[in-house]
DSSP file (Angstrom, degrees, kcal/mol; ACC not computed):
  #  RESIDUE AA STRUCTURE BP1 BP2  ACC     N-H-->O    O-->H-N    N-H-->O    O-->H-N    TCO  KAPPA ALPHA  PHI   PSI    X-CA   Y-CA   Z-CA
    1    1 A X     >        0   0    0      0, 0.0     4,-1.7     0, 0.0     5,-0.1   0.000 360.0 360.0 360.0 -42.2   54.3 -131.1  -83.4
    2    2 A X  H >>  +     0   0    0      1,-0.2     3,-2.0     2,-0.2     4,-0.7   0.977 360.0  51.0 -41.7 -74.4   57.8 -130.9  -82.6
    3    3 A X  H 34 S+     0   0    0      1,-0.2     4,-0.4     2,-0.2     5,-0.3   0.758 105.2  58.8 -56.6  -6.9   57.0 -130.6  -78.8
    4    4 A X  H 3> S+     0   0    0      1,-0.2     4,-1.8     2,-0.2     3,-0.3   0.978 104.3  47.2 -57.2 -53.9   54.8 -133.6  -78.9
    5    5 A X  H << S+     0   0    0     -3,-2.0     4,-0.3    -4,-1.7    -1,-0.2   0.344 110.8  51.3-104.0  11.5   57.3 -135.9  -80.1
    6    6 A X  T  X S+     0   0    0     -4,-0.7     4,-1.1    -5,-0.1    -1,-0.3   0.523 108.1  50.3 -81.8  -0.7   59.7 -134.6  -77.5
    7    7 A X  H  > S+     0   0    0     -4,-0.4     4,-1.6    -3,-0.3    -2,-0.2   0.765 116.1  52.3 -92.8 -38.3   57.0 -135.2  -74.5
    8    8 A X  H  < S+     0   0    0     -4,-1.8    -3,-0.2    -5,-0.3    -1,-0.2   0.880 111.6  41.0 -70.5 -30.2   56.9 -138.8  -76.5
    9    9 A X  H >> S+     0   0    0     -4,-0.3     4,-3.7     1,-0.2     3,-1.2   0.845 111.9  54.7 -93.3 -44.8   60.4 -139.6  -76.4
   10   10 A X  H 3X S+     0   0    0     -4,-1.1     4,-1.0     1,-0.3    -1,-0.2   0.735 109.4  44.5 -61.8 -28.1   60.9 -138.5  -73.3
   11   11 A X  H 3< S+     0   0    0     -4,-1.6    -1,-0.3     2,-0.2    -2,-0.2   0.190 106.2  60.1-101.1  14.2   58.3 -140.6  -71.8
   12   12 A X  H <> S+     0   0    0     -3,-1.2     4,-1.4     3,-0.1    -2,-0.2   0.833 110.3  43.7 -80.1 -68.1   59.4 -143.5  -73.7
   13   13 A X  H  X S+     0   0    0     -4,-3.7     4,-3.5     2,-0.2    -2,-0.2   0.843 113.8  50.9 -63.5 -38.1   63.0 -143.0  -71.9
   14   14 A X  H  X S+     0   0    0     -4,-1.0     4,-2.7    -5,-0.4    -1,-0.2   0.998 116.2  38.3 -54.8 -58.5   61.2 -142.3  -68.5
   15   15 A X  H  > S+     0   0    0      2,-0.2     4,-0.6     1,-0.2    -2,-0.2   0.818 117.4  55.0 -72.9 -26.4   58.9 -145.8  -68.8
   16   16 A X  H  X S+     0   0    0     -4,-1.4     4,-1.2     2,-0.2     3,-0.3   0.948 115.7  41.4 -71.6 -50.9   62.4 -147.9  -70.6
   17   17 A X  H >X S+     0   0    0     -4,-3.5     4,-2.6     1,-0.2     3,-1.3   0.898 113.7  45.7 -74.5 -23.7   64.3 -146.8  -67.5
   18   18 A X  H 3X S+     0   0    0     -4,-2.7     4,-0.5     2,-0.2    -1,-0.2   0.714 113.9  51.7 -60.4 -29.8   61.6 -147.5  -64.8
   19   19 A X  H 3X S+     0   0    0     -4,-0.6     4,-0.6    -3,-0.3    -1,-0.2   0.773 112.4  48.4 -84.9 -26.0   61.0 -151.2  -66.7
   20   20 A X  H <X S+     0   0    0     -3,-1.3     4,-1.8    -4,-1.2     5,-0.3   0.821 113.1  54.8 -93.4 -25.3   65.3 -151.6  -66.3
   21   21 A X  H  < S+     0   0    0     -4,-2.6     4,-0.2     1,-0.2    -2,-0.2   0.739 106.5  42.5 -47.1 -21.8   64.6 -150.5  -62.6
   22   22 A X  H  X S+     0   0    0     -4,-0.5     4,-0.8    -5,-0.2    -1,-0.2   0.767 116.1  52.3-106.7 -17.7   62.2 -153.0  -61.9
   23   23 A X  H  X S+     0   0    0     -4,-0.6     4,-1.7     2,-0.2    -1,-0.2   0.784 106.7  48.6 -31.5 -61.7   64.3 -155.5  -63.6
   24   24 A X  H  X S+     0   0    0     -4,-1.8     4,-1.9     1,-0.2    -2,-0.2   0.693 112.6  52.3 -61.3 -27.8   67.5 -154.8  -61.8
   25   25 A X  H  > S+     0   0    0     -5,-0.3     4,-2.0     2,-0.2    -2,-0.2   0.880 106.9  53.9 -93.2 -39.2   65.5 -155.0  -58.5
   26   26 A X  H  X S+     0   0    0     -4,-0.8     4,-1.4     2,-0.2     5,-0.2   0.961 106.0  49.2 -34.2 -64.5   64.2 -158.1  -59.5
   27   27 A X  H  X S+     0   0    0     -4,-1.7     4,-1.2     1,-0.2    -2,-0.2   0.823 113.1  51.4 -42.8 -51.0   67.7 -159.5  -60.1
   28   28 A X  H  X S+     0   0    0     -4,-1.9     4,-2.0     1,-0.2    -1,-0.2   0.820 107.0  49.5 -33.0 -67.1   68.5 -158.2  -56.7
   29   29 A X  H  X S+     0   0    0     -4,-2.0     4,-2.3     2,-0.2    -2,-0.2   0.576 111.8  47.1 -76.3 -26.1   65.8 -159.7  -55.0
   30   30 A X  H  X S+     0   0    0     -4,-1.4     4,-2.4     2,-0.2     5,-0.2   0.880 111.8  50.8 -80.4 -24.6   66.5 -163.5  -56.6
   31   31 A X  H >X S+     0   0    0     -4,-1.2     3,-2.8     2,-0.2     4,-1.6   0.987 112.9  48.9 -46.7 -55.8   70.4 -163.4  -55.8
   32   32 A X  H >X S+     0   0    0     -4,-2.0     4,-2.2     1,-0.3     3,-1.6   0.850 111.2  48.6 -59.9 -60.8   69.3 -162.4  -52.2
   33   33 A X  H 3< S+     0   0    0     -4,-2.3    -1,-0.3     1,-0.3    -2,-0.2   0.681 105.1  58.7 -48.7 -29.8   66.8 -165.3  -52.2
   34   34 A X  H <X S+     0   0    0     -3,-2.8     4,-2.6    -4,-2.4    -1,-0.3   0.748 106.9  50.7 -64.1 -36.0   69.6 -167.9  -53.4
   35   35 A X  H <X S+     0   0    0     -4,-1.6     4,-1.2    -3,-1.6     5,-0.2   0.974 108.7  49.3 -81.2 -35.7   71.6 -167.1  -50.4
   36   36 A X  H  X S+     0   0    0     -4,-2.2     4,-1.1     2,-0.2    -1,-0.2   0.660 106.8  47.3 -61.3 -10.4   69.2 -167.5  -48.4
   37   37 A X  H  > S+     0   0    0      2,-0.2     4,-0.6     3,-0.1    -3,-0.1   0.884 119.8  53.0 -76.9 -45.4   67.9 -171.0  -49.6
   38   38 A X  H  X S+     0   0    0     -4,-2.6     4,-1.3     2,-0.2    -2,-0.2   0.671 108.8  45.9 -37.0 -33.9   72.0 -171.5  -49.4
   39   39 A X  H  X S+     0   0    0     -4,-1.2     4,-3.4     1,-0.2    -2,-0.2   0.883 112.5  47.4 -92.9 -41.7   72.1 -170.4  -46.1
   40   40 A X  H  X S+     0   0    0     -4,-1.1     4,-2.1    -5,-0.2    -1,-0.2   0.847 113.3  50.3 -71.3 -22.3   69.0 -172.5  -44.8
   41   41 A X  H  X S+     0   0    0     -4,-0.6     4,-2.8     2,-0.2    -2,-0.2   0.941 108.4  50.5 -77.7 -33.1   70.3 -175.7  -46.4
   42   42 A X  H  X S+     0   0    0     -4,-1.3     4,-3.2     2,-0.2    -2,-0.2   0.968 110.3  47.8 -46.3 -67.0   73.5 -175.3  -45.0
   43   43 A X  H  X S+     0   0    0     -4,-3.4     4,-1.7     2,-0.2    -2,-0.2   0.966 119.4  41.3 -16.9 -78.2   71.6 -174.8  -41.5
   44   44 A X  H  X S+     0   0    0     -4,-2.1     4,-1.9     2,-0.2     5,-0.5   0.906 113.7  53.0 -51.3 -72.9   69.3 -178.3  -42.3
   45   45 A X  H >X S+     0   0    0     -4,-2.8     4,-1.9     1,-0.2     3,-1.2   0.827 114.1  40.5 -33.5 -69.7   72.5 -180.0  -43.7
   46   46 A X  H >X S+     0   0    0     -4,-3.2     3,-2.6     1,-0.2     4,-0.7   0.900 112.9  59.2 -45.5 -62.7   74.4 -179.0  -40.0
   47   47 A X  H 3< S+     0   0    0     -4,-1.7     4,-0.5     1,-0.3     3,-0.3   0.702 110.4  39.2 -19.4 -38.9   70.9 -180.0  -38.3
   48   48 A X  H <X S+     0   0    0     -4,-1.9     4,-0.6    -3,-1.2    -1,-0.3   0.664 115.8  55.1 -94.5 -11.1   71.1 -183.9  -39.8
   49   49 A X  H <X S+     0   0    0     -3,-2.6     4,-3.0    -4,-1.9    -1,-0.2   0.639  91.0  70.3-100.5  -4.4   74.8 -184.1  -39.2
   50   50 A X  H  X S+     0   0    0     -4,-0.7     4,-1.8    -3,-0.3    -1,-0.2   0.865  91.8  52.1-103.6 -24.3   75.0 -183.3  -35.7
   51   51 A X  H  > S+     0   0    0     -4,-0.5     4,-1.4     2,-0.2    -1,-0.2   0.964 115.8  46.2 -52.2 -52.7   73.4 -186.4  -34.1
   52   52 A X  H >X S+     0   0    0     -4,-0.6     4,-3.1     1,-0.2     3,-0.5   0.925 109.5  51.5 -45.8 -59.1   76.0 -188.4  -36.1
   53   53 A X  H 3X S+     0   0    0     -4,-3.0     4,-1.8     1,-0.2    -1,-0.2   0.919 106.5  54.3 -54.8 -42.5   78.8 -186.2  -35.3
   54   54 A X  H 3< S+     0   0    0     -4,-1.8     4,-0.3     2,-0.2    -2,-0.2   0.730 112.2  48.1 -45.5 -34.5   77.6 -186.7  -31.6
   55   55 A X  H X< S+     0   0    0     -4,-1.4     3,-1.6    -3,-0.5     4,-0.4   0.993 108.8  52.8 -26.4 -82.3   78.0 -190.7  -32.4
   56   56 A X  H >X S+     0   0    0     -4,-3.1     4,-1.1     1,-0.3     3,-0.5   0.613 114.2  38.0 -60.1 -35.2   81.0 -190.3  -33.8
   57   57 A X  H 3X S+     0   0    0     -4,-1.8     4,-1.3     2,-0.3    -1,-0.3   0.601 108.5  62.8 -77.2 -30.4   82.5 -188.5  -30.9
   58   58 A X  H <> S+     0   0    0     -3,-1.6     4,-0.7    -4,-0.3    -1,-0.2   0.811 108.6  42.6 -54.6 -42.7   80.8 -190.4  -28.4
   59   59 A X  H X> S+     0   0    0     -3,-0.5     4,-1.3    -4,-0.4     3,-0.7   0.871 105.5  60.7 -86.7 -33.4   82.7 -193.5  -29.7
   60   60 A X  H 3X S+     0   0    0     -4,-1.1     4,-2.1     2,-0.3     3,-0.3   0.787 105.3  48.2 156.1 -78.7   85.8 -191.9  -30.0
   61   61 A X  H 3X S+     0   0    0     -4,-1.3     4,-1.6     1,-0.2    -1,-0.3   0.787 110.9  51.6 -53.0 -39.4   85.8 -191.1  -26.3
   62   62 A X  H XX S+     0   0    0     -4,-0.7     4,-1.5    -3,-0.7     3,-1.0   0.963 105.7  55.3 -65.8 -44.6   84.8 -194.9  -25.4
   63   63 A X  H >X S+     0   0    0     -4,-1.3     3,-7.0     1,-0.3     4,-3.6   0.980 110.1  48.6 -38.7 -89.9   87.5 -196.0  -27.5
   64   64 A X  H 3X S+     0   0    0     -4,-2.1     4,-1.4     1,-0.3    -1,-0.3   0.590 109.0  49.0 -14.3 -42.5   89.7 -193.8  -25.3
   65   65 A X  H << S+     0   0    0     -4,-1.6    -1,-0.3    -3,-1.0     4,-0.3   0.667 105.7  57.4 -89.0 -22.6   88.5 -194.9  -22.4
   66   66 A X  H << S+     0   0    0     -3,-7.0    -2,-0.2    -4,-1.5    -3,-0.2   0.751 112.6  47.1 -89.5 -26.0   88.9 -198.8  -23.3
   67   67 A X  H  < S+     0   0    0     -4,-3.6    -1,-0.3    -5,-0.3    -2,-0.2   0.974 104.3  47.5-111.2  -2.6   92.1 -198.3  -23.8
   68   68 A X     <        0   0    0     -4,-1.4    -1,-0.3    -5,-0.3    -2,-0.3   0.664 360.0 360.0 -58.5  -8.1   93.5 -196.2  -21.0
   69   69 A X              0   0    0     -4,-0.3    -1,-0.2    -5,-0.0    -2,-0.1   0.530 360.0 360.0 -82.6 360.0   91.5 -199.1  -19.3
């Protein structure tokens, strides 16, 4: 009876730590997906800004120009 209920315990400990693996790997897997959502908004954010920045820079240079003129 004794070796029964070590075979039980033991596969109690096996299946708790395989359940903290697949947890942990979870965890893993959402950080990684938050940097990546980060990393693409960042991307779109630069994408919307850069016509504007091209404005801005555009005028910037006319300015320049009007008044060496």
């Amino acid at each position: 009876m004794q070796k029964h209920l070590n075979k039980l315990a033991s596969s109690a400990a096996c299946i708790g730590l395989f359940l903290i693996g697949c947890v942990m790997a979870g965890l893993g897997l959402v950080v990684m997906f938050y940097l990546v959502l980060f990393a693409l908004v960042a991307a779109a954010l630069g994408l919307l800004a850069a016509p504007l920045l091209g404005f801005v820079g555009q005028t910037a240079k006319e300015n320049a120009e009007k008044v060496a003129a």
